[in-house]
mmCIF file of the N, C-alpha and C atoms, coordinates in Angstrom:
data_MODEL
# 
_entry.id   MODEL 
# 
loop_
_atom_site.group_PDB 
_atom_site.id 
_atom_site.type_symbol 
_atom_site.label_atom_id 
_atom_site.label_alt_id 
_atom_site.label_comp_id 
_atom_site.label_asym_id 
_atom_site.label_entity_id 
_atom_site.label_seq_id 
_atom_site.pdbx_PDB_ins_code 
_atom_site.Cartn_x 
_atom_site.Cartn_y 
_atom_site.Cartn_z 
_atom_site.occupancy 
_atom_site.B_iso_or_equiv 
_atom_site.pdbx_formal_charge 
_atom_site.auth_seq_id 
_atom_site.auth_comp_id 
_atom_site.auth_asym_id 
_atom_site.auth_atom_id 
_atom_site.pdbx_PDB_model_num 
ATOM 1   N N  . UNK A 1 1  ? 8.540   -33.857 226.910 1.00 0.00 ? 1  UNK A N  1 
ATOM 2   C CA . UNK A 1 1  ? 7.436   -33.982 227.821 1.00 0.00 ? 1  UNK A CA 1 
ATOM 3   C C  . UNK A 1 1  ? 6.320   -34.744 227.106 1.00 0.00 ? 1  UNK A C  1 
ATOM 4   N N  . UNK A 1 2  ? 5.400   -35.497 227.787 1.00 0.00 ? 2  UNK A N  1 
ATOM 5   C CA . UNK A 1 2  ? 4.862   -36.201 227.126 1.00 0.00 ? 2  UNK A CA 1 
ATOM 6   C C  . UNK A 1 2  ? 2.966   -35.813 227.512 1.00 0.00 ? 2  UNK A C  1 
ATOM 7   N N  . UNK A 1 3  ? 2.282   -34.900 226.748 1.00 0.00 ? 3  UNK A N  1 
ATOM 8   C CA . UNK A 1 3  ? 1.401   -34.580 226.976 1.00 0.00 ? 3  UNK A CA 1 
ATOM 9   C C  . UNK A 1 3  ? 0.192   -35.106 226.784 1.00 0.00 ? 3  UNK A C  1 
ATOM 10  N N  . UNK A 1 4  ? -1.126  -35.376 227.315 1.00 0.00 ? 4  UNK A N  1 
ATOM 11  C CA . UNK A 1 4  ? -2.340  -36.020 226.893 1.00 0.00 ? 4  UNK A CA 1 
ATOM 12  C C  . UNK A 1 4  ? -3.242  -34.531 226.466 1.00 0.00 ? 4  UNK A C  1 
ATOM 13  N N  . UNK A 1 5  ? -3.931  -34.717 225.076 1.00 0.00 ? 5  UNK A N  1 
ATOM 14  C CA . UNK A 1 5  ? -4.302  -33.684 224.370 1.00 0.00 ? 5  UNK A CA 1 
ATOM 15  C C  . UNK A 1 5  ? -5.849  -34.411 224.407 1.00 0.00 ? 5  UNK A C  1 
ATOM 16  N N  . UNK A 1 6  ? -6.859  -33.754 224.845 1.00 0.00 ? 6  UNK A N  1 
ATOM 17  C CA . UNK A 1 6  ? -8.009  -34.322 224.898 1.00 0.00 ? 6  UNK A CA 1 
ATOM 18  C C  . UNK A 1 6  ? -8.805  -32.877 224.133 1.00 0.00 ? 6  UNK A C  1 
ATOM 19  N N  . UNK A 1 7  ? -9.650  -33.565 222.966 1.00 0.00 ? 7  UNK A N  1 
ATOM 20  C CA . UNK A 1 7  ? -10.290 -32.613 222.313 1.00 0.00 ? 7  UNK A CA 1 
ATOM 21  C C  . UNK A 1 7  ? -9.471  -32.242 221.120 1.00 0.00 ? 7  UNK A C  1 
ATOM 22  N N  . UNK A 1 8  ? -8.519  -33.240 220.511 1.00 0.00 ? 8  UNK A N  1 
ATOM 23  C CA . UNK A 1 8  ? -7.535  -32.893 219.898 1.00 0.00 ? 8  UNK A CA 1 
ATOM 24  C C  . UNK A 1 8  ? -8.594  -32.983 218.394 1.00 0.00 ? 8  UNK A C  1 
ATOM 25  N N  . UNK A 1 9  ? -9.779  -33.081 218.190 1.00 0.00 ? 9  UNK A N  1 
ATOM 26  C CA . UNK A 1 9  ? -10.064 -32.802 216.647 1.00 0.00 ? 9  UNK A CA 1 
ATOM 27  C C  . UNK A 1 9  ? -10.861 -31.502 216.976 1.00 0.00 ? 9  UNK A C  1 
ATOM 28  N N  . UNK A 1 10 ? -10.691 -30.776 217.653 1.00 0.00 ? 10 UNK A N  1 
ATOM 29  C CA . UNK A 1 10 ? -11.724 -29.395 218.173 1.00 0.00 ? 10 UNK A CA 1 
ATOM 30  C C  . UNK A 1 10 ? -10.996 -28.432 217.537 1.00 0.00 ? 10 UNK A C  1 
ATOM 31  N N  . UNK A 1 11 ? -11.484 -27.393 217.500 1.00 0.00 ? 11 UNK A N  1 
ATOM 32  C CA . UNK A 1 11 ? -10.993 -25.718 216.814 1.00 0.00 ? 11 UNK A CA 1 
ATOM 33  C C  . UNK A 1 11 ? -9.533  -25.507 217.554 1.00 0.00 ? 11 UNK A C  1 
ATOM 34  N N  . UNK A 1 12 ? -9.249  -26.039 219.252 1.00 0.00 ? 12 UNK A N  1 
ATOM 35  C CA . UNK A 1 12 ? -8.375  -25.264 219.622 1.00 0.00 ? 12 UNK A CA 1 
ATOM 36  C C  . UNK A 1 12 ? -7.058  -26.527 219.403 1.00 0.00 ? 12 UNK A C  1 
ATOM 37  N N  . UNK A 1 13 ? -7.683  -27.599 219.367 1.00 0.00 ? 13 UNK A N  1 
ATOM 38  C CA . UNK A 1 13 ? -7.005  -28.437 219.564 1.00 0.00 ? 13 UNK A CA 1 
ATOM 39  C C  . UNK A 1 13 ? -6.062  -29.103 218.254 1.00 0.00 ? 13 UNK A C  1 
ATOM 40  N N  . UNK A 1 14 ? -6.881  -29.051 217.267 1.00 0.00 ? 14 UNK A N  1 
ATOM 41  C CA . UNK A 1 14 ? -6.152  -28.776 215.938 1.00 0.00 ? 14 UNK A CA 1 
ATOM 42  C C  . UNK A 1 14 ? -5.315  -27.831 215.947 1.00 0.00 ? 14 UNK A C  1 
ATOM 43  N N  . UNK A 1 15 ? -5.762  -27.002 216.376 1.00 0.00 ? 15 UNK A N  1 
ATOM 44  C CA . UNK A 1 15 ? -3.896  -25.760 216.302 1.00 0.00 ? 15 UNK A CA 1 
ATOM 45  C C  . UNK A 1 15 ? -2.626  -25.944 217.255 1.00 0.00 ? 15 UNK A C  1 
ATOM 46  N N  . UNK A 1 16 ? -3.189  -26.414 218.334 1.00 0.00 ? 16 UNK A N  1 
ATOM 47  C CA . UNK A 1 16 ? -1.926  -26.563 219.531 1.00 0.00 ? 16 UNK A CA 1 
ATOM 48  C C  . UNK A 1 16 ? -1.385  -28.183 219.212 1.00 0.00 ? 16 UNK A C  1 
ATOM 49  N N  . UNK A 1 17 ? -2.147  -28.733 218.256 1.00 0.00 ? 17 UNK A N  1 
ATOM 50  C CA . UNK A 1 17 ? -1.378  -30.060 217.790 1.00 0.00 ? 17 UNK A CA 1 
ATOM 51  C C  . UNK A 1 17 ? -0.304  -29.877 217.510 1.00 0.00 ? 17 UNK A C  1 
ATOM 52  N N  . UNK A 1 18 ? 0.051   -29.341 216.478 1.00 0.00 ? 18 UNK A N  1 
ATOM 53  C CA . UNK A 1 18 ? 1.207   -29.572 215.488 1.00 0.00 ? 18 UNK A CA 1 
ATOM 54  C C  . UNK A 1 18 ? 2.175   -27.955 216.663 1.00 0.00 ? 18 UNK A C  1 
ATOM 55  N N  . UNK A 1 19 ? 1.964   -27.393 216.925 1.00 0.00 ? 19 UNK A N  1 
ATOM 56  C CA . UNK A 1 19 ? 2.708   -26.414 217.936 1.00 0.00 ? 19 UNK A CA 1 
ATOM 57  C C  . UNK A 1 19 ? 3.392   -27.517 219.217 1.00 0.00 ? 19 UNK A C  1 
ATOM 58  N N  . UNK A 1 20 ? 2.934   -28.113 219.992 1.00 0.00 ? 20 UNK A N  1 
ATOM 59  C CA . UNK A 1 20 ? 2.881   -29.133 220.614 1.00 0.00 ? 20 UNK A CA 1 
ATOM 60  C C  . UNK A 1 20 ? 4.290   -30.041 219.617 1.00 0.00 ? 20 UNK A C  1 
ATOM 61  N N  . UNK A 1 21 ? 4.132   -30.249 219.195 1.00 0.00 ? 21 UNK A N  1 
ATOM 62  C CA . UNK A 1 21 ? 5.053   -31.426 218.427 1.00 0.00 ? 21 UNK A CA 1 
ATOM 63  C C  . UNK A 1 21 ? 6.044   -30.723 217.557 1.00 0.00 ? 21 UNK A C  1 
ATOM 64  N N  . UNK A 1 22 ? 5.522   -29.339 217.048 1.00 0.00 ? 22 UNK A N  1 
ATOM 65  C CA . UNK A 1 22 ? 6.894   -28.562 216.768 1.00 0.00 ? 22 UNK A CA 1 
ATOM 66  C C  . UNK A 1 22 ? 8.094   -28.239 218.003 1.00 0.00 ? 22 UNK A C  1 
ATOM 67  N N  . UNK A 1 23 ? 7.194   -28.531 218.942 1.00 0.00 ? 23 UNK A N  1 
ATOM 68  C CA . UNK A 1 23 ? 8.265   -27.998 220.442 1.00 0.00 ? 23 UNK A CA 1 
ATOM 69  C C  . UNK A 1 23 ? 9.143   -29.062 221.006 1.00 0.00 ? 23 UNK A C  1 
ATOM 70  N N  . UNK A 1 24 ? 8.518   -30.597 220.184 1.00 0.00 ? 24 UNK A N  1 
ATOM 71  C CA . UNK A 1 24 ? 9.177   -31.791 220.550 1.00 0.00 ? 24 UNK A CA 1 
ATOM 72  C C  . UNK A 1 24 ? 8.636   -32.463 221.431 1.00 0.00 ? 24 UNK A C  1 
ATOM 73  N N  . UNK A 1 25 ? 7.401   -32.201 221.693 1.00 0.00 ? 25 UNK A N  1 
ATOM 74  C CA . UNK A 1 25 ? 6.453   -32.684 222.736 1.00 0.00 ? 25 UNK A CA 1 
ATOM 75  C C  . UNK A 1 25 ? 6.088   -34.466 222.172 1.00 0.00 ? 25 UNK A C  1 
ATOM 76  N N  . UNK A 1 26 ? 5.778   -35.300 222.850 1.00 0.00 ? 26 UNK A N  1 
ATOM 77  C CA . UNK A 1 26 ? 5.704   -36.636 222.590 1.00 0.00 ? 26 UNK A CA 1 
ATOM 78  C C  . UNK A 1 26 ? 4.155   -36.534 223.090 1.00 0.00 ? 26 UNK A C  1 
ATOM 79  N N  . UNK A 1 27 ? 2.976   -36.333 221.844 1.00 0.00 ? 27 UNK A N  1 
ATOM 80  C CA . UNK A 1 27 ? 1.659   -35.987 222.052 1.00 0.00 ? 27 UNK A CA 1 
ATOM 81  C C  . UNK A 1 27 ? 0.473   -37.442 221.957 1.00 0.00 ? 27 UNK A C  1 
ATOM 82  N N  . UNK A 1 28 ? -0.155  -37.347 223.235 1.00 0.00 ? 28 UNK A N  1 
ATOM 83  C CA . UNK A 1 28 ? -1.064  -38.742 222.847 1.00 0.00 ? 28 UNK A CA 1 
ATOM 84  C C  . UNK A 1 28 ? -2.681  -37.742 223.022 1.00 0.00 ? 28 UNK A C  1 
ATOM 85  N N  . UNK A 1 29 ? -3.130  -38.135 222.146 1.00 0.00 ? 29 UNK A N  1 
ATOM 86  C CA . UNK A 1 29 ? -4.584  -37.351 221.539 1.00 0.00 ? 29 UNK A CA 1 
ATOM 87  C C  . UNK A 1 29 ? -5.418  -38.550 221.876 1.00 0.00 ? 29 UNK A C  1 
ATOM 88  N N  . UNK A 1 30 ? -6.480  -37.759 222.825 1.00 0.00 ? 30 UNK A N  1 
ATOM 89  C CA . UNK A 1 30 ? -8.134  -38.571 222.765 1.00 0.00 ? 30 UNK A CA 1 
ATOM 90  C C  . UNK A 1 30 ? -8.982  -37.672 221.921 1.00 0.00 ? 30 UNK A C  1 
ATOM 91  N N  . UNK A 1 31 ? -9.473  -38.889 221.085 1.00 0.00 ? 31 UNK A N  1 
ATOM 92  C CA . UNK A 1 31 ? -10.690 -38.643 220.426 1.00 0.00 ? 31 UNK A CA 1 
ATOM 93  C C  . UNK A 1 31 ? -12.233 -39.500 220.820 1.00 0.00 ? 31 UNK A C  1 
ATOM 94  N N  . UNK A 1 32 ? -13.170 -39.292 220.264 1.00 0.00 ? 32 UNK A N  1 
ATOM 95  C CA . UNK A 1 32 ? -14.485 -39.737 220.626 1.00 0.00 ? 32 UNK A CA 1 
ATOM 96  C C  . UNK A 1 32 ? -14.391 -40.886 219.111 1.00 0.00 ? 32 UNK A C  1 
ATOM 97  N N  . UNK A 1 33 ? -14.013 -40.430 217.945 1.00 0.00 ? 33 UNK A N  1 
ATOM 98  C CA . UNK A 1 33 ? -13.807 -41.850 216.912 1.00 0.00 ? 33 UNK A CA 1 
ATOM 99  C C  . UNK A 1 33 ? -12.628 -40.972 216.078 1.00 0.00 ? 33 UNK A C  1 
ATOM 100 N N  . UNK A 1 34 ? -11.496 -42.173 215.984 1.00 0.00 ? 34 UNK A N  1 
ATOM 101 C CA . UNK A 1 34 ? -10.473 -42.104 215.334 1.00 0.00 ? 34 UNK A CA 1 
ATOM 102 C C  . UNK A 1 34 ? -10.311 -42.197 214.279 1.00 0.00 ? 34 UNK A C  1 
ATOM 103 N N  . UNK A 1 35 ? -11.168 -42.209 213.343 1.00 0.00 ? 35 UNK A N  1 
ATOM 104 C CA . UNK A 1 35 ? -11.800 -42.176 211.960 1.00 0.00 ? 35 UNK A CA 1 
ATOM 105 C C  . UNK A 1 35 ? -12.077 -40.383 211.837 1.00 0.00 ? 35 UNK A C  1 
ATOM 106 N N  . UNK A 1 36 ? -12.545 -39.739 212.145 1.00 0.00 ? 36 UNK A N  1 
ATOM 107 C CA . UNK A 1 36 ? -12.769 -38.490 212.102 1.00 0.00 ? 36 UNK A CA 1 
ATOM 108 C C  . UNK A 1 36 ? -11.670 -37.312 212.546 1.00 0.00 ? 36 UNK A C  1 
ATOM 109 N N  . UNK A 1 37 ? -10.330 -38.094 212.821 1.00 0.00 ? 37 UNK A N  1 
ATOM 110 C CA . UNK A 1 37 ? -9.510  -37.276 213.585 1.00 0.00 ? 37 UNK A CA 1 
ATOM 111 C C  . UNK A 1 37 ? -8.557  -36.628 211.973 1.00 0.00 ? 37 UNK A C  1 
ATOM 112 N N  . UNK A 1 38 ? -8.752  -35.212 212.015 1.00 0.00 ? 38 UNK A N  1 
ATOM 113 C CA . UNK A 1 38 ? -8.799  -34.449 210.694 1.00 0.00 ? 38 UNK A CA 1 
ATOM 114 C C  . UNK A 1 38 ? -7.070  -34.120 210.870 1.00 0.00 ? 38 UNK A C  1 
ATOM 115 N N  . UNK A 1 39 ? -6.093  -35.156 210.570 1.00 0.00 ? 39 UNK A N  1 
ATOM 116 C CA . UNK A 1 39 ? -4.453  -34.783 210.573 1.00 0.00 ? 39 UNK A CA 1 
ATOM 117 C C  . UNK A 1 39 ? -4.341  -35.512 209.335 1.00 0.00 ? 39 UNK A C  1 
ATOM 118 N N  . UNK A 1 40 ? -3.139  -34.880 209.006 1.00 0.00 ? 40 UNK A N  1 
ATOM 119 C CA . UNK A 1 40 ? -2.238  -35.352 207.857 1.00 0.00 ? 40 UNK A CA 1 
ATOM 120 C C  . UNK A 1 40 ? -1.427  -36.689 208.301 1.00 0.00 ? 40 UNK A C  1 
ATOM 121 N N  . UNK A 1 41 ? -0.866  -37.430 207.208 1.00 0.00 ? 41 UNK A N  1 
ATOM 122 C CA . UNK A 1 41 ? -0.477  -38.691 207.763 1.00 0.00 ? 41 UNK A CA 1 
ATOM 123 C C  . UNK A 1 41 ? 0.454   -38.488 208.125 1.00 0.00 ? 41 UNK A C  1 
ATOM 124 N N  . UNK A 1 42 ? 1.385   -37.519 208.120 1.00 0.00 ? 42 UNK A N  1 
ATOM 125 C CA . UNK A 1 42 ? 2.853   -37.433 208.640 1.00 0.00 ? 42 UNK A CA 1 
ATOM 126 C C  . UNK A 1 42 ? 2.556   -37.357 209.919 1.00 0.00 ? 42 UNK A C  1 
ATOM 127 N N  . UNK A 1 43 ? 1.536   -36.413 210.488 1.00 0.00 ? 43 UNK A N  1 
ATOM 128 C CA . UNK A 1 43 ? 1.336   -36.118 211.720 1.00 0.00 ? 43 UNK A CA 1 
ATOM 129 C C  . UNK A 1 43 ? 0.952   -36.927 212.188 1.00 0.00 ? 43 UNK A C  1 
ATOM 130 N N  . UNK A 1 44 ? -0.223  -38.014 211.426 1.00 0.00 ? 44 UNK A N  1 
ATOM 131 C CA . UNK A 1 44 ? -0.789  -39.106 212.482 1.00 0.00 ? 44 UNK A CA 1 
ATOM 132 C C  . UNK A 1 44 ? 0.865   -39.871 213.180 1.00 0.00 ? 44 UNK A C  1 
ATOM 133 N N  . UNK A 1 45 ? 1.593   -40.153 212.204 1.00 0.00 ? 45 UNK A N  1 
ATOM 134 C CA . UNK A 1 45 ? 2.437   -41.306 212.673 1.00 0.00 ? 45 UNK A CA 1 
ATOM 135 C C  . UNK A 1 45 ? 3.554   -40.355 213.501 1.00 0.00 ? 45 UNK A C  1 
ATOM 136 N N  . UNK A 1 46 ? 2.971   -38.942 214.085 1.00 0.00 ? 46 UNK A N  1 
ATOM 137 C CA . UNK A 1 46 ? 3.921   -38.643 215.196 1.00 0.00 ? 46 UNK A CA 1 
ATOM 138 C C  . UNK A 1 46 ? 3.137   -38.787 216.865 1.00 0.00 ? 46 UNK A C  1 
ATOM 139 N N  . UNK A 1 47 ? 1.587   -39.101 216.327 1.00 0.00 ? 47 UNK A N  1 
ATOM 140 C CA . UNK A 1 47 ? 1.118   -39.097 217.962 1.00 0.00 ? 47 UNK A CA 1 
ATOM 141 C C  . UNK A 1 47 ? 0.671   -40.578 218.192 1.00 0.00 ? 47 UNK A C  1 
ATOM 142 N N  . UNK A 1 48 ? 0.014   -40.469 219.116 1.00 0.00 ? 48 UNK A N  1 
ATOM 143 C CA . UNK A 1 48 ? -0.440  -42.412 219.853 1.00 0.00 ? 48 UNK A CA 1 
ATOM 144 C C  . UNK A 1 48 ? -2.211  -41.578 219.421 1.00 0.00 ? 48 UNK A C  1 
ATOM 145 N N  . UNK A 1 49 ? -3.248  -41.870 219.303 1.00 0.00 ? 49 UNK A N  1 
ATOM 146 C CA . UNK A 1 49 ? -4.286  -41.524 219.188 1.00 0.00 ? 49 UNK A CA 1 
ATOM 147 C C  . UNK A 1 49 ? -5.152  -42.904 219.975 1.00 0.00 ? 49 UNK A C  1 
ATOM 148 N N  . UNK A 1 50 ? -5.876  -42.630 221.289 1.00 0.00 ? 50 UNK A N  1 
ATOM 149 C CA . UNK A 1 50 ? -6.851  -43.182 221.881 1.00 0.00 ? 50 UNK A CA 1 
ATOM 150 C C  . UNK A 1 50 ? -8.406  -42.686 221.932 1.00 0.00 ? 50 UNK A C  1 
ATOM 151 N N  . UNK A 1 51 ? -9.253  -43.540 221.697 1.00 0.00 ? 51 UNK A N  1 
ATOM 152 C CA . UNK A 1 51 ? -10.753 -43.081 221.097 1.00 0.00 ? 51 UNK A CA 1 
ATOM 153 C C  . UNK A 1 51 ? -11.174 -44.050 222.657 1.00 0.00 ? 51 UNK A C  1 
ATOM 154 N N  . UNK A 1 52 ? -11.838 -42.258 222.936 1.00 0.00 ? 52 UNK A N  1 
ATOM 155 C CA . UNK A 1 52 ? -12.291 -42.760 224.653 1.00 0.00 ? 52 UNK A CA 1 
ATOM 156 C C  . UNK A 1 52 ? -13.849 -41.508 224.567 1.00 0.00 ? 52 UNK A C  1 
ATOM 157 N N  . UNK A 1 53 ? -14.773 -41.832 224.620 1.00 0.00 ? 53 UNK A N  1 
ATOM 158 C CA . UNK A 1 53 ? -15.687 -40.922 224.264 1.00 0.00 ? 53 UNK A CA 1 
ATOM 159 C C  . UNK A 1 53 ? -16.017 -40.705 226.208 1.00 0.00 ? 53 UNK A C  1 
ATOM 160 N N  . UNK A 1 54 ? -15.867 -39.209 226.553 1.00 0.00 ? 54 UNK A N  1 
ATOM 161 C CA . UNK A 1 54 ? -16.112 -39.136 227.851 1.00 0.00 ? 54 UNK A CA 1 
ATOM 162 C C  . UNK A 1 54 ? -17.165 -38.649 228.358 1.00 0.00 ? 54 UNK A C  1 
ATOM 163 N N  . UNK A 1 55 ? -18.060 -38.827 228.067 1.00 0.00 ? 55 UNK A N  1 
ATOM 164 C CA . UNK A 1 55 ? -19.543 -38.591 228.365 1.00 0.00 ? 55 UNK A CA 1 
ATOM 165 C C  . UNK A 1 55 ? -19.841 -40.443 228.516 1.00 0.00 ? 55 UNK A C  1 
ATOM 166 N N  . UNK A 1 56 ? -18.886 -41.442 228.504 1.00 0.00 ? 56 UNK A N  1 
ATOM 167 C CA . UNK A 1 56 ? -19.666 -42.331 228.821 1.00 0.00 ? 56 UNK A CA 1 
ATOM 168 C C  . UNK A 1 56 ? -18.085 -43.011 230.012 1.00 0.00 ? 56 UNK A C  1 
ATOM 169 N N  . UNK A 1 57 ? -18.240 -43.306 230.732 1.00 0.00 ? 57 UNK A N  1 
ATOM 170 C CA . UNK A 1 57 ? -17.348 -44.218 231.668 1.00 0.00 ? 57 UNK A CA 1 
ATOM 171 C C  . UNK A 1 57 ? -15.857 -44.395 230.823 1.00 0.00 ? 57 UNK A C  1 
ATOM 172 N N  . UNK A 1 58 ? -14.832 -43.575 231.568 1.00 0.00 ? 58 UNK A N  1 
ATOM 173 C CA . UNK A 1 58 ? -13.518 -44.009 230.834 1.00 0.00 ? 58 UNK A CA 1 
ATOM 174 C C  . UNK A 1 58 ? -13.218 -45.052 231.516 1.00 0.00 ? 58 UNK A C  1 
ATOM 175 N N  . UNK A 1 59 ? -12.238 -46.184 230.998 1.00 0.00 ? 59 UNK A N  1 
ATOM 176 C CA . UNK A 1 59 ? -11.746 -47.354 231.527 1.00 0.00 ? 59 UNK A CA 1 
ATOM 177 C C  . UNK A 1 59 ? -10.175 -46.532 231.876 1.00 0.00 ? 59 UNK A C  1 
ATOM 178 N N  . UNK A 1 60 ? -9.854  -46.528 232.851 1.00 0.00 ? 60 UNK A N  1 
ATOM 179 C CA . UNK A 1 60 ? -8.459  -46.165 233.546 1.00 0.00 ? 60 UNK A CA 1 
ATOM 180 C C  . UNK A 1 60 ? -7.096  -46.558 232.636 1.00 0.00 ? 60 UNK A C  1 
ATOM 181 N N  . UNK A 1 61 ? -7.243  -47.599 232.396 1.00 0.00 ? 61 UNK A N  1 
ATOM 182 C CA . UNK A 1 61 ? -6.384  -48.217 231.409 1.00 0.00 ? 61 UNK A CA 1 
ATOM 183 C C  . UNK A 1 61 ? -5.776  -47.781 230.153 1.00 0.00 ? 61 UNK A C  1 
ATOM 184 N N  . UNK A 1 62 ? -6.833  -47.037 229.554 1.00 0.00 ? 62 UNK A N  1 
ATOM 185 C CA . UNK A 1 62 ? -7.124  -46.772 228.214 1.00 0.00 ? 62 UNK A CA 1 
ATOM 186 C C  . UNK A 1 62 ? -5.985  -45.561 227.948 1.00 0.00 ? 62 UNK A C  1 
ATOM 187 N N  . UNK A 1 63 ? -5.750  -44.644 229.104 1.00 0.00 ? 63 UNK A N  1 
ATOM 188 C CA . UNK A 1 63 ? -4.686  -43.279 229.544 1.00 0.00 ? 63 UNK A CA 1 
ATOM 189 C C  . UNK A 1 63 ? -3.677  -44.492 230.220 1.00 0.00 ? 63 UNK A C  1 
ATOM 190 N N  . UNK A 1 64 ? -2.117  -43.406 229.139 1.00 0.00 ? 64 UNK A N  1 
ATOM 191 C CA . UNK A 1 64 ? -1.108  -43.857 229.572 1.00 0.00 ? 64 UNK A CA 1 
ATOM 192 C C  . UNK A 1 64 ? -0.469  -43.500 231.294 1.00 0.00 ? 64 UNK A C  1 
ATOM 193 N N  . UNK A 1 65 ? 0.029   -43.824 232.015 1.00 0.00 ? 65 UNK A N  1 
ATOM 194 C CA . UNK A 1 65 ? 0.324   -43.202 233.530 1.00 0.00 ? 65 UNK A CA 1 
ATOM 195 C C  . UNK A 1 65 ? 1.389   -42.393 233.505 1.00 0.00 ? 65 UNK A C  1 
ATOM 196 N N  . UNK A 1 66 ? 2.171   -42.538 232.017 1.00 0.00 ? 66 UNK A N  1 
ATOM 197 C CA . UNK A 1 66 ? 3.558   -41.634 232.701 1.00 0.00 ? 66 UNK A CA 1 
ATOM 198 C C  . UNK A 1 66 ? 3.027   -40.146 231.420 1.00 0.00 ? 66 UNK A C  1 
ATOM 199 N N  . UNK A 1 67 ? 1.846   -39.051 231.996 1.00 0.00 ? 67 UNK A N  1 
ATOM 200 C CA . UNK A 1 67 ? 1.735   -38.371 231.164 1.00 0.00 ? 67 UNK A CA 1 
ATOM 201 C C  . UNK A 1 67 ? 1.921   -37.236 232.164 1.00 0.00 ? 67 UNK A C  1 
ATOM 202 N N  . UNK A 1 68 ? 2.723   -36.480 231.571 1.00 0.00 ? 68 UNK A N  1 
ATOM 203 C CA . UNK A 1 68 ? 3.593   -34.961 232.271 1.00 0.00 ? 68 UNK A CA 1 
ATOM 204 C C  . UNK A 1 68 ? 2.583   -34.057 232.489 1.00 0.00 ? 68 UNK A C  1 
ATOM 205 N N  . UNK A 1 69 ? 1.574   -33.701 231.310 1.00 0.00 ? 69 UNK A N  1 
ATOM 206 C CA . UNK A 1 69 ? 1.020   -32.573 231.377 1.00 0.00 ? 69 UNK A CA 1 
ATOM 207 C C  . UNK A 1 69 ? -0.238  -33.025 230.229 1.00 0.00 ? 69 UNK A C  1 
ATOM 208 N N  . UNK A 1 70 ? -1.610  -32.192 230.627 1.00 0.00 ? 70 UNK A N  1 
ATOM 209 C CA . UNK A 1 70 ? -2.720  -32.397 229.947 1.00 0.00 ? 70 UNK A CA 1 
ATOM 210 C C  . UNK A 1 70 ? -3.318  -30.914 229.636 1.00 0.00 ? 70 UNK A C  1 
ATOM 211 N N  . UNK A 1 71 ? -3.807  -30.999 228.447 1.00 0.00 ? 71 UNK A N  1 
ATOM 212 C CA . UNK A 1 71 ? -4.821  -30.151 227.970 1.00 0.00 ? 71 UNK A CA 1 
ATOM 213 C C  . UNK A 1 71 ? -5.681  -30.657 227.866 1.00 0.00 ? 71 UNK A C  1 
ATOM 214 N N  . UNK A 1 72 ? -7.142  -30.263 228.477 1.00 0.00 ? 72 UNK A N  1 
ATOM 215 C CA . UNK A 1 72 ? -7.988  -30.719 228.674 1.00 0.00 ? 72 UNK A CA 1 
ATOM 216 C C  . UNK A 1 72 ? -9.208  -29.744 228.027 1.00 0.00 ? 72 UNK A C  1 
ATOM 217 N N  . UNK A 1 73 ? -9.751  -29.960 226.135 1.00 0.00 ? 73 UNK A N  1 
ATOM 218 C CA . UNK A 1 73 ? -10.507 -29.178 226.091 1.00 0.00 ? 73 UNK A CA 1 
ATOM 219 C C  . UNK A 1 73 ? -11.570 -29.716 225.157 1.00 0.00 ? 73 UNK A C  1 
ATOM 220 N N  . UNK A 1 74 ? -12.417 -30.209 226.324 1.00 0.00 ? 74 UNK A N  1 
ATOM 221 C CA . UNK A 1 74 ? -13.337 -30.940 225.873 1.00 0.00 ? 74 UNK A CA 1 
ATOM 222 C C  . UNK A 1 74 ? -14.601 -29.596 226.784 1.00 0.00 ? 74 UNK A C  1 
ATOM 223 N N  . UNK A 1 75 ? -15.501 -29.792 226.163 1.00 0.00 ? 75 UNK A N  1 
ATOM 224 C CA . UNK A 1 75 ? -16.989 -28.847 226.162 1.00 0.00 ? 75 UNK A CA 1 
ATOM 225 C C  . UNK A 1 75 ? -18.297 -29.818 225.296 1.00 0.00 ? 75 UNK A C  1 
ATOM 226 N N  . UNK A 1 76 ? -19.056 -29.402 226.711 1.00 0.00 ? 76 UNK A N  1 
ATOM 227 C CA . UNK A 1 76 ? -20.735 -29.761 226.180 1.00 0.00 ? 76 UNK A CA 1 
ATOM 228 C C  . UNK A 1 76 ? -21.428 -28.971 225.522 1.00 0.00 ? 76 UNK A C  1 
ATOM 229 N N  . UNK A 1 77 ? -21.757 -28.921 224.328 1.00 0.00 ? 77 UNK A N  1 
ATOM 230 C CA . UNK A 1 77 ? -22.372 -27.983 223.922 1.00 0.00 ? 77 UNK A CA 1 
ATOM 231 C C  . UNK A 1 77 ? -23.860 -28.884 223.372 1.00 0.00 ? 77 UNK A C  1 
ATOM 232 N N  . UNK A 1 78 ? -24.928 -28.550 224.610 1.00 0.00 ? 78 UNK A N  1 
ATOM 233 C CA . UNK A 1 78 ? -26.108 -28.880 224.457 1.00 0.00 ? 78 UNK A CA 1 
ATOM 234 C C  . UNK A 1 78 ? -27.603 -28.046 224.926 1.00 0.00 ? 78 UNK A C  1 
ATOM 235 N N  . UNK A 1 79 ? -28.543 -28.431 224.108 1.00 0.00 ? 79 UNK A N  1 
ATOM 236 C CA . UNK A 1 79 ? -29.251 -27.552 223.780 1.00 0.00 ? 79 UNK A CA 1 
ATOM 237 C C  . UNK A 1 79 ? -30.861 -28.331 224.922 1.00 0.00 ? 79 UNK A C  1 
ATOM 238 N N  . UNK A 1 80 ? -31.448 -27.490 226.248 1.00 0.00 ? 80 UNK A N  1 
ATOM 239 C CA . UNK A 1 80 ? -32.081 -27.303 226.858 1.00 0.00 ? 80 UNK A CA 1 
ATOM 240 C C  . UNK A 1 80 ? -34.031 -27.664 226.668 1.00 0.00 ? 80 UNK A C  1 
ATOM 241 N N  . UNK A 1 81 ? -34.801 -27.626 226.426 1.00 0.00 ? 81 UNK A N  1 
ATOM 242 C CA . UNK A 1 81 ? -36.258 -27.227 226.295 1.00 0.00 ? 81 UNK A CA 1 
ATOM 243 C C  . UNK A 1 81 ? -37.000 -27.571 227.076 1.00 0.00 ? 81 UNK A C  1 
# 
């Protein structure tokens, strides 16, 4: 199955990475910058990694179309006054 993992350098998303790909899952990870995405290199060269920051306009393009299933765990965490 081929899943889109959004939030994949986050607390939850770092753990269901490599679970995800132990199961044989074919994983494509959005990040906000792909420079900061905290995997080992074995692991990088098992996912596709796209740097789409979504607080600003995604381009449609940028997401593959044939994706089975998404985790979606992205959160605002901002501060009010």
């Amino acid at each position: 199955m081929k899943i889109l993992l959004t939030g994949a350098n986050g607390y939850i998303g770092m753990r269901l990475l490599p679970k995800l790909l132990e199961m044989g899952h074919e994983v494509v990870c959005t990040v906000r910058d792909e420079n900061r995405l905290s995997i080992d290199k074995e692991t990088r060269k098992k996912v596709e990694v796209i740097e789409i920051d979504f607080l600003e306009e995604v381009v449609a393009n940028k997401i593959p179309k044939d994706i089975d299933a998404a985790y979606f765990l992205i959160h605002l965490l901002t501060v009010t006054t």
